[in-house]
C-alpha angles and dihedrals in degrees: 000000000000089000093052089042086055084044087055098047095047091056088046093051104048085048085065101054097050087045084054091049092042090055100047087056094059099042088047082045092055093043086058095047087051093056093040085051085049087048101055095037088052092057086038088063094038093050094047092044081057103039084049085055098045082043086061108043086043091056096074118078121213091240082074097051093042121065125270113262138153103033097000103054089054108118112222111195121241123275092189122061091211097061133072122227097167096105115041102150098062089051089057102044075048089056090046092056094048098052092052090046087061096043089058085052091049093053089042092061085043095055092049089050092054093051100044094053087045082049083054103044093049089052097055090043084059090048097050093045093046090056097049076054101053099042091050097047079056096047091051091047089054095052093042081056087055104044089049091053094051091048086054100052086049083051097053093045100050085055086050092048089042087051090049088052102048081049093048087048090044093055086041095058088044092063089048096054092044091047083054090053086045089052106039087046085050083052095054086042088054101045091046086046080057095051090054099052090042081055092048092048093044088046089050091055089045090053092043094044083047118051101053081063097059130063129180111248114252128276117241 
């Protein structure tokens, strides 16, 4: 019984230690999946920062930055006495400006939108892998506990078993001891057995060395 407890244990043990092994793989798996994820989001919001900034700078033509020729450069003449038409070049190059300032507004926003939703989007990754962690770090402290338990219970039942057998060799050596008495008393049975037979031997030859040598006196 003791052999195949040990046997037991040692199965249980070296369980546990694959099931140990096996566990730090997958939390040092998903710690590499969470900076890969960090990673990848990192050169997401980077691309698209500088996607947002090439968007913005491709959007203007080169006809907004030259100066206006051929048909726009055509002067029509007022039709109204209170406005000035004079300069129309410098409106439009006004108007220019103004539409890639806006366009630089526009990519801006842009920009802070798509870094906002990778911000998001990294922020719920760490959730959700913080998560798979804490729910296996729980899983792994409820099976320690278990298997601590178990190794317990096989603890407390080899000392049970090692307590039954110091009693069983105990009451063995109890029998032995009481079948030497036995035989030592039959010895001393035996020999005085012998003495007696060695007196009534000895009484026998007395009687027989005896009675030739007396006779009983005459009758008259």
């Amino acid at each position: 019984d003791t052999s195949r407890n040990l046997k037991q244990v040692d199965e249980m043990l070296g369980q546990y230690r694959e099931y140990t092994s096996d566990q730090t793989e997958a939390i040092t798996s998903l710690k590499e999946n969470l900076e890969q994820s960090i990673d990848h989001l990192r050169s997401q919001r980077l691309s698209r920062l500088s996607g947002g900034r090439s968007a913005s700078l491709s959007s203007l033509c080169a006809s907004d930055l030259e100066a206006p020729t051929g048909s726009r450069n055509r002067r029509f003449q007022p039709t109204s006495p209170l406005k000035d038409y004079t300069d129309v070049g410098v409106q439009q190059r006004r108007r220019s400006r103004s539409a890639v300032r806006f366009l630089d507004e526009v990519g801006n926003t842009e920009q802070l939108h798509s870094l906002h939703q990778s911000l998001r989007d990294l922020s719920s990754d760490q959730l959700r892998l913080n998560d798979d962690l804490g729910r296996e770090l729980s899983r792994r402290n409820r099976t320690d506990a278990e298997t601590k338990r178990t190794l317990e219970e096989i603890s407390a039942r080899l000392n049970e078993s090692q307590r039954q057998e110091t009693v069983s060799e105990r009451v063995e050596r109890r029998l032995q001891q009481l079948e030497k008495e036995m035989r030592m008393e039959r010895q001393q049975v035996e020999s005085r057995q012998e003495q007696l037979g060695q007196v009534s031997t000895q009484l026998q030859e007395v009687k027989i060395h005896i009675s030739p040598r007396y006779s009983p006196p005459p009758n008259t």
